[in-house]
Backbone as CSV, one residue per row, in Angstrom:
resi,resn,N_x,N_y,N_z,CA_x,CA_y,CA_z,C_x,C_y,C_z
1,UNK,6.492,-264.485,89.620,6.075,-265.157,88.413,7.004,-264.781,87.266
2,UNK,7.370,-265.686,86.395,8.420,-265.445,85.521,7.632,-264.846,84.020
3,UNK,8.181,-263.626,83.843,7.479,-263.004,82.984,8.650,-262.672,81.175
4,UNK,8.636,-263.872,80.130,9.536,-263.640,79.580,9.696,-262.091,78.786
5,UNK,8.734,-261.448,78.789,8.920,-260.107,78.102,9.660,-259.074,78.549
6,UNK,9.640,-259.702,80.410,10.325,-258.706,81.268,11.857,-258.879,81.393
7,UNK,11.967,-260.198,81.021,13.639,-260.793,80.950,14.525,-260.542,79.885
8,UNK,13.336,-260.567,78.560,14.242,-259.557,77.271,14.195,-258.229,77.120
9,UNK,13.288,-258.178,77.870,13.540,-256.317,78.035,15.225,-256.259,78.752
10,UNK,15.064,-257.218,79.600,16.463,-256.698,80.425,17.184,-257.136,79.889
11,UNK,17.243,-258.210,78.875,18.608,-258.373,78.456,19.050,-258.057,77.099
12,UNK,18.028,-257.021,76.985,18.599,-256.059,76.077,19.460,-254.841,75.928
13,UNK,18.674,-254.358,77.052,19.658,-253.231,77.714,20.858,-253.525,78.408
14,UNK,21.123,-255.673,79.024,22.314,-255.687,79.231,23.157,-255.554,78.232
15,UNK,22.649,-256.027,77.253,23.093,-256.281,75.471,23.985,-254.770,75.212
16,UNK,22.715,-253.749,75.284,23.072,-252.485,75.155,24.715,-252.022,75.838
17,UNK,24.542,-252.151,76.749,25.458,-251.793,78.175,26.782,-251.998,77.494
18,UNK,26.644,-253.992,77.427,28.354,-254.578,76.727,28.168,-253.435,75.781
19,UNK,27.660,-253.748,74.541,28.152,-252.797,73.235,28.360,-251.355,73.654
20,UNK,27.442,-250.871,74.233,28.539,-249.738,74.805,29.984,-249.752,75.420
21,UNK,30.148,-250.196,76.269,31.346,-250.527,76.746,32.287,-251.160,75.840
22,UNK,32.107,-252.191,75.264,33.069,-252.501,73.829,33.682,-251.017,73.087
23,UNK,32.402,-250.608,72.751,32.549,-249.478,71.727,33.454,-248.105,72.489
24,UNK,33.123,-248.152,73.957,33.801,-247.014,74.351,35.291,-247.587,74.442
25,UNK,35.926,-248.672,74.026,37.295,-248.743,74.282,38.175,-248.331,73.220
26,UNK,39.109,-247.382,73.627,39.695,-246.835,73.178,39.395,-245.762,72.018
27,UNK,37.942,-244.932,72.448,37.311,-243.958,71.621,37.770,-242.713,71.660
28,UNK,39.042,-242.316,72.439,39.965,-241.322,71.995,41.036,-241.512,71.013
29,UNK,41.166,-242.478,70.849,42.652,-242.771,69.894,42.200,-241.647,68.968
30,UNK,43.837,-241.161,68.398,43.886,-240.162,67.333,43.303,-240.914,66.109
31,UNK,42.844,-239.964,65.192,42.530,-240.659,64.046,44.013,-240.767,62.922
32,UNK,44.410,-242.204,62.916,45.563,-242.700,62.120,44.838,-244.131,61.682
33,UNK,45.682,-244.208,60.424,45.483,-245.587,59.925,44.813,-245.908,58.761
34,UNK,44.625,-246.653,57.945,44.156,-247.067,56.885,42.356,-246.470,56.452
35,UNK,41.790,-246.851,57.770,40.661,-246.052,57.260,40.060,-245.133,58.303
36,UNK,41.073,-244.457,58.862,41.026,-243.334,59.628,40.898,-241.940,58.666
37,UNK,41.201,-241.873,57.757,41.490,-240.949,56.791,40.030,-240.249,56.547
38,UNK,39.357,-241.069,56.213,37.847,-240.523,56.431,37.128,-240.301,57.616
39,UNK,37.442,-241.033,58.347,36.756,-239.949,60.046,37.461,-238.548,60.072
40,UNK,38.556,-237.939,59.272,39.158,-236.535,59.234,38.586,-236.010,58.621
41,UNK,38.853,-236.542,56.962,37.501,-236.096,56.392,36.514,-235.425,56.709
42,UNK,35.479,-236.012,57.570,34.308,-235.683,57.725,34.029,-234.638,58.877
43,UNK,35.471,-235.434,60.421,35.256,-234.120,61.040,35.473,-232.990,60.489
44,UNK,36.636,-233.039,59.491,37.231,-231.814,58.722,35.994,-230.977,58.366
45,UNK,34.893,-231.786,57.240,33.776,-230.938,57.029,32.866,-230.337,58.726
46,UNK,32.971,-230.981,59.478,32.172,-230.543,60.594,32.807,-229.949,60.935
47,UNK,33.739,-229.507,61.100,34.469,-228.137,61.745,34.266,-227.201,60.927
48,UNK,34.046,-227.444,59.567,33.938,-226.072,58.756,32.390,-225.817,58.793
49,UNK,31.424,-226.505,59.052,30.603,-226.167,59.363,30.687,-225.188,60.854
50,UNK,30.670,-226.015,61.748,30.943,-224.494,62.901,31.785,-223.514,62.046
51,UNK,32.902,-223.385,61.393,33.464,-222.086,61.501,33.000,-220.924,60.278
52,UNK,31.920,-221.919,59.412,31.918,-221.099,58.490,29.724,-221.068,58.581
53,UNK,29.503,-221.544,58.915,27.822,-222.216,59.432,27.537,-222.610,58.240
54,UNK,25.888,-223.106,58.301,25.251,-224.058,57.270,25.198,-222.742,56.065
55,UNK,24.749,-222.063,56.455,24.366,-221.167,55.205,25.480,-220.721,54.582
56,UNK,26.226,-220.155,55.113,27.667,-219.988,53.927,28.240,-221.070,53.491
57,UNK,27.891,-221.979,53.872,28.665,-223.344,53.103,27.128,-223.867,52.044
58,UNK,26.020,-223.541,52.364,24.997,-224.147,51.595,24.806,-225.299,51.852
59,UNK,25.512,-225.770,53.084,24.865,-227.707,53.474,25.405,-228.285,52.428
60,UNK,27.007,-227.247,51.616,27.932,-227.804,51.155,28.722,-228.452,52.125
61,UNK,29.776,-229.801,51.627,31.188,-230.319,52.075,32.216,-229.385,51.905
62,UNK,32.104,-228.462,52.878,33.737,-227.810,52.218,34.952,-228.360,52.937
63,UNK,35.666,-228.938,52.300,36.888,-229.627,52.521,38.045,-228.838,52.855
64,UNK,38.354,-227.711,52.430,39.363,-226.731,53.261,39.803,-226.862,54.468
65,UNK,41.351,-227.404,54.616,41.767,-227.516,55.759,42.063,-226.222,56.475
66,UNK,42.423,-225.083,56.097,42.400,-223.618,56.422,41.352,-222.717,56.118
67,UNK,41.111,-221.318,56.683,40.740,-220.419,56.814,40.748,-219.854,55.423
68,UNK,39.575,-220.079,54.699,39.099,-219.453,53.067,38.086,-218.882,53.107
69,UNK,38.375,-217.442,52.018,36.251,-216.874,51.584,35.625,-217.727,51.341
70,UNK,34.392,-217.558,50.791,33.867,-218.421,50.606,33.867,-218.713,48.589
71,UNK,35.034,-217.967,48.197,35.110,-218.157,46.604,36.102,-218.806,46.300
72,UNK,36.594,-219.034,47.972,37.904,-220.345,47.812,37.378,-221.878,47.970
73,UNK,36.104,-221.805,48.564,36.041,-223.328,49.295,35.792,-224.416,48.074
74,UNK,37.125,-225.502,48.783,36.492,-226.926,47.920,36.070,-227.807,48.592
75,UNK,34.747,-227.987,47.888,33.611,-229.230,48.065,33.903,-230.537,47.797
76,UNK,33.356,-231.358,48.228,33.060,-233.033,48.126,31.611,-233.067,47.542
77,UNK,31.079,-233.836,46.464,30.147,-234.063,46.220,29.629,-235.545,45.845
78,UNK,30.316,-236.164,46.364,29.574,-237.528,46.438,29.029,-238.406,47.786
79,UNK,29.031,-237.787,48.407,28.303,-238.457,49.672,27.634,-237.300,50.162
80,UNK,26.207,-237.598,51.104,25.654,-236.896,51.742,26.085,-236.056,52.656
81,UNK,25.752,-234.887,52.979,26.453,-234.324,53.885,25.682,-234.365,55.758
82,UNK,24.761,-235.653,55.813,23.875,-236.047,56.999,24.958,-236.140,58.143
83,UNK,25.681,-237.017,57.396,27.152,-237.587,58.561,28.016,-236.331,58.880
84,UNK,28.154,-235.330,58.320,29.110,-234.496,59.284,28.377,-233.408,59.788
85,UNK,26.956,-233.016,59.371,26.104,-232.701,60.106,26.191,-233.140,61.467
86,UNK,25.721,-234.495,61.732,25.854,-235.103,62.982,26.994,-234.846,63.518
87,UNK,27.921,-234.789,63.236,29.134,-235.145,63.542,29.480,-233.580,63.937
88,UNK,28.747,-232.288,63.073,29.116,-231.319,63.642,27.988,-230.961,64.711
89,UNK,27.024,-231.431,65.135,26.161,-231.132,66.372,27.126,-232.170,67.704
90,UNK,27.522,-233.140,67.248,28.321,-233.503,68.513,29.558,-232.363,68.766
91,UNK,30.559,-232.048,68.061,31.288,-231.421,68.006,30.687,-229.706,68.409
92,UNK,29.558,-229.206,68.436,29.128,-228.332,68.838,28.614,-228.640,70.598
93,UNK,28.509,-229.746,70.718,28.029,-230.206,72.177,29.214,-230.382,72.830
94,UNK,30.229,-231.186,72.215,31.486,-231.599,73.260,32.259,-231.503,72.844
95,UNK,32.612,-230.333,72.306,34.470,-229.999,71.270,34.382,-230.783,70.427
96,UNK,35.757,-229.978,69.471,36.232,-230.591,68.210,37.151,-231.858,68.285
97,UNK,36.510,-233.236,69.347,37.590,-234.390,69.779,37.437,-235.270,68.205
98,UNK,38.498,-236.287,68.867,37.973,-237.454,67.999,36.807,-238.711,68.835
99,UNK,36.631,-238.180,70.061,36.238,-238.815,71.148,34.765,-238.039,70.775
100,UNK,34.574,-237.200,70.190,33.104,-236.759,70.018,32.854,-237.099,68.591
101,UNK,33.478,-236.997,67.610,33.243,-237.850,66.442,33.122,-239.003,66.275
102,UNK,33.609,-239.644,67.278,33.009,-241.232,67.272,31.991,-241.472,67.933
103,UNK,31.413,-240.729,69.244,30.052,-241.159,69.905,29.259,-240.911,68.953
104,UNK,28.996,-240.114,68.032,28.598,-240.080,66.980,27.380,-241.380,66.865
105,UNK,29.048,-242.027,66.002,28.645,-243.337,65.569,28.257,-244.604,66.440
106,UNK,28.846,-244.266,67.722,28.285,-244.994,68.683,27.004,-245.041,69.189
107,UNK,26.594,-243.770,68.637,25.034,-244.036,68.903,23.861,-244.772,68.292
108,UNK,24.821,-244.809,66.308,24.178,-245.267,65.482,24.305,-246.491,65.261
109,UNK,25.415,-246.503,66.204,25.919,-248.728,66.347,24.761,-249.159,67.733
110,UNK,24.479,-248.082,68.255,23.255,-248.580,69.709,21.959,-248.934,68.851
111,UNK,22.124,-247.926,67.836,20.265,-247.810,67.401,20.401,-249.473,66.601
112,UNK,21.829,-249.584,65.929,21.505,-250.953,64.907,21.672,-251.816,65.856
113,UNK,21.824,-251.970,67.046,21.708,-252.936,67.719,20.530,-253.183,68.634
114,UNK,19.744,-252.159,68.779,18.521,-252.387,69.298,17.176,-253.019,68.614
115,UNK,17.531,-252.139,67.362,16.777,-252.603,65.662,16.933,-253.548,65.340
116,UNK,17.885,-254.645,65.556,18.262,-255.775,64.973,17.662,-256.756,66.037
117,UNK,17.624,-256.466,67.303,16.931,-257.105,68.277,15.723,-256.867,68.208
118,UNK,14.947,-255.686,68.002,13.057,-255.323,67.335,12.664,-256.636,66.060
119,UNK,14.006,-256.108,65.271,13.269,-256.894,64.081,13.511,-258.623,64.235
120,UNK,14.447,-259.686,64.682,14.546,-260.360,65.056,13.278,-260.706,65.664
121,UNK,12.780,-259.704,67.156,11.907,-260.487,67.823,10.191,-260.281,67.157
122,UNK,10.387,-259.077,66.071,9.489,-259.365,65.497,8.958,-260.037,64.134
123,UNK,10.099,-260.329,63.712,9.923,-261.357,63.057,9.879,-263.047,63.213
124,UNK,10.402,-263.123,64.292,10.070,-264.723,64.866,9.703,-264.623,66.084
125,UNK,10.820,-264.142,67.328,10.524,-264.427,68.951,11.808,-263.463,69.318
126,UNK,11.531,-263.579,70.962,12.491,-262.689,71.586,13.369,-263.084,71.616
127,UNK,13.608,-264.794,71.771,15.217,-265.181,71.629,16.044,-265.052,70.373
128,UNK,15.302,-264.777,69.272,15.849,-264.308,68.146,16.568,-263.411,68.137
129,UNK,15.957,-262.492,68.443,15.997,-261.029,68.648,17.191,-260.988,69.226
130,UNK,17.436,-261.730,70.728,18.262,-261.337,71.853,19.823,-262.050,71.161
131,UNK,19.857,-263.170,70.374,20.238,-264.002,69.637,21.225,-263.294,68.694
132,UNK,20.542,-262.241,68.045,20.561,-261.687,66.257,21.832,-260.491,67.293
133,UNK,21.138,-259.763,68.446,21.919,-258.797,69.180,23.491,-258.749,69.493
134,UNK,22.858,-260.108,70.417,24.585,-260.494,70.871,25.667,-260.814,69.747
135,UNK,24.920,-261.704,68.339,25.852,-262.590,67.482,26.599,-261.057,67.231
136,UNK,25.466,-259.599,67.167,26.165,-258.654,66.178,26.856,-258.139,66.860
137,UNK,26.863,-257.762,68.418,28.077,-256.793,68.983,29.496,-257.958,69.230
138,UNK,29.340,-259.302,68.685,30.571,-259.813,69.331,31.306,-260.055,67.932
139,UNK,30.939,-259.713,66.854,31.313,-259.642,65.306,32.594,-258.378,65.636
140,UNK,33.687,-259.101,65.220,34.996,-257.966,64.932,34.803,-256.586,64.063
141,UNK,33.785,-256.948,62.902,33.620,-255.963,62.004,32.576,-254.532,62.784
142,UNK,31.552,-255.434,63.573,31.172,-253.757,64.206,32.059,-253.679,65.320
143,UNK,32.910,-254.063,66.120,33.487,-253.291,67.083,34.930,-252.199,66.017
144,UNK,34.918,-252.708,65.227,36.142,-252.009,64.051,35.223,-250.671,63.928
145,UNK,34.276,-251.061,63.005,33.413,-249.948,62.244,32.237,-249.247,63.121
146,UNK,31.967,-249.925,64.196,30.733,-249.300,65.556,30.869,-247.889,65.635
147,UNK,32.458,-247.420,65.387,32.726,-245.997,66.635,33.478,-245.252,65.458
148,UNK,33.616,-246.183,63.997,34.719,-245.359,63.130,33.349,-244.106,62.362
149,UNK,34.070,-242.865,62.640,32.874,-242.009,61.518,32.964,-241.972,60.500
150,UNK,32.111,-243.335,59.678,31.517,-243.376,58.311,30.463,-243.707,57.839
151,UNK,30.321,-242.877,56.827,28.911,-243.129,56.668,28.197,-244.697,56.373
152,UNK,29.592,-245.687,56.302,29.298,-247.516,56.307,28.370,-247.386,57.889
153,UNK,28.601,-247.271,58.693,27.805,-247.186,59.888,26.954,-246.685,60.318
154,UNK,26.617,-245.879,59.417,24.901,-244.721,59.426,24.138,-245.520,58.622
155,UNK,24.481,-246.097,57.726,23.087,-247.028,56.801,22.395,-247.990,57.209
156,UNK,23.591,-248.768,57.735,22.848,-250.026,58.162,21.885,-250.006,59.652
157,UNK,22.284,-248.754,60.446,21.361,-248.582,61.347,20.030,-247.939,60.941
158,UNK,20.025,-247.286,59.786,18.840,-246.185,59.365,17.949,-247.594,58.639
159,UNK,19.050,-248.174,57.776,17.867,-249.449,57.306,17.478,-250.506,58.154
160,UNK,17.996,-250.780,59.105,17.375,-251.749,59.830,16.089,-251.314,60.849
161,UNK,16.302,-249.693,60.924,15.333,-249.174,61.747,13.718,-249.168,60.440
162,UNK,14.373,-248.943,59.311,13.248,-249.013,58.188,12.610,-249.977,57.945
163,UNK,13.793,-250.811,58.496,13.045,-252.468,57.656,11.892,-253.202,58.803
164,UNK,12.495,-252.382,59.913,11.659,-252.675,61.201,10.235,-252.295,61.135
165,UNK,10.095,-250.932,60.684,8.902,-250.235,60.505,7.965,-250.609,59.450
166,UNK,8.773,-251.107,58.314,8.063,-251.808,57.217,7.308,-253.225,57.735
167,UNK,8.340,-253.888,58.134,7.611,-255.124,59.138,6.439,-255.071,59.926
168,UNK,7.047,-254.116,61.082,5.537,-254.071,61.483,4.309,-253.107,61.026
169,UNK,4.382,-252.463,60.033,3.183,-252.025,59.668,2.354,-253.257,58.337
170,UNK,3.162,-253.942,57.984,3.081,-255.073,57.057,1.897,-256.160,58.386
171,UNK,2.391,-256.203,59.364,1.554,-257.179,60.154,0.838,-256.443,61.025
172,UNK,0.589,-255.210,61.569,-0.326,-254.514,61.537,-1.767,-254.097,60.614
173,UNK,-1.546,-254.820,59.570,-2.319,-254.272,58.069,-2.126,-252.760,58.088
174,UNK,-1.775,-252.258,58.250,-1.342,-250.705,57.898,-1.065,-250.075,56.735
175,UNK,-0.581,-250.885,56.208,-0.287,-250.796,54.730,-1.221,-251.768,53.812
176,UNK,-1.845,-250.886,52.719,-2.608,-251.577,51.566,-1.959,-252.343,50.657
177,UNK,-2.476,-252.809,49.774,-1.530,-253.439,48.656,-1.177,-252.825,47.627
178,UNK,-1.404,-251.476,47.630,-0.644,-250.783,46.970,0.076,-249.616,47.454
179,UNK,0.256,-249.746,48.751,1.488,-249.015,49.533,2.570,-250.572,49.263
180,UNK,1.991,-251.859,49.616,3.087,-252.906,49.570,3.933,-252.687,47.975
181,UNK,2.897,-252.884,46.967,3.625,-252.782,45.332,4.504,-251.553,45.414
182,UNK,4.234,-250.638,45.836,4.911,-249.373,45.820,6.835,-249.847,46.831
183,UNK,6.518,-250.397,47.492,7.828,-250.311,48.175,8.396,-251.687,47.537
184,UNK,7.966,-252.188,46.734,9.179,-253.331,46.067,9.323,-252.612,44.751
185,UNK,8.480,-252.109,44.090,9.402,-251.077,42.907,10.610,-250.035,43.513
């Protein structure tokens, strides 16, 4: 018996599969190039996290390309320091690559692509969903930005996973009408 819930289940995870495979091509390349500069960046801060840990840096950016006290280190203070966090727990799991700084982000290009298929099918149907998936892994701009480590590629997966949750607790009644007023201020 043909069961359509069971067919987008699966062809999501085929969904999944391609974008993985897209994304794993060529996820060793050195980091060079125009906006390679910031995937160094950031591993840069994740390595100084391993070498110097969270607490002597304070869940500061220390940007120091060498070996400093800690009355030498210079900081970055305009971006969060979430992304090289991550970036230093991969790098604590599988070396200091550029091949581990990008699964990274490859994971956070899986989550916006699963999220974008949730919210799709819960906002209209599953072919939406399956629809909204494919249009996004065959877009040039995420196979560019899917695997690059920046924090452009951590947002849009964290908000689409939000916007998901807002949705369905919105049609759940879960939320009152003044949890709703509260999240449009």
């Amino acid at each position: 018996m043909f069961n359509p819930g069971r067919v987008s289940k699966i062809l999501i995870i085929i969904i999944l599969i391609l974008a993985l495979k897209l994304l794993l091509v060529n996820i060793d390349k050195p980091f060079w190039g125009h906006h390679d500069w910031n995937s160094a960046v950031y591993s840069n801060i994740a390595r100084n996290y391993i070498r110097y840990g969270y607490l002597t840096t304070k869940f500061g950016q220390v940007t120091s390309v060498d070996v400093q006290n800690q009355k030498s280190f210079s900081y970055i203070s305009h971006y969060p320091p979430l992304l090289p966090i991550f970036i230093n727990l991969s790098f604590r799991a599988l070396g200091q690559t550029e091949t581990a700084a990008r699964l990274t982000i490859v994971f956070f290009s899986l989550v916006l692509v699963y999220f974008t298929y949730k919210l799709g099918k819960e906002l209209h149907s599953s072919l939406l969903g399956i629809f909204s998936a494919i249009s996004l892994i065959l877009t040039p701009i995420f196979l560019y930005f899917g695997k690059l480590p920046v924090h452009d590629t951590v947002v849009p997966a964290v908000s689409t996973f939000g916007f998901w949750v807002y949705i369905k607790l919105i049609k759940e009644k879960k939320l009152g009408i003044t949890s709703i007023l509260l999240f449009r201020w």
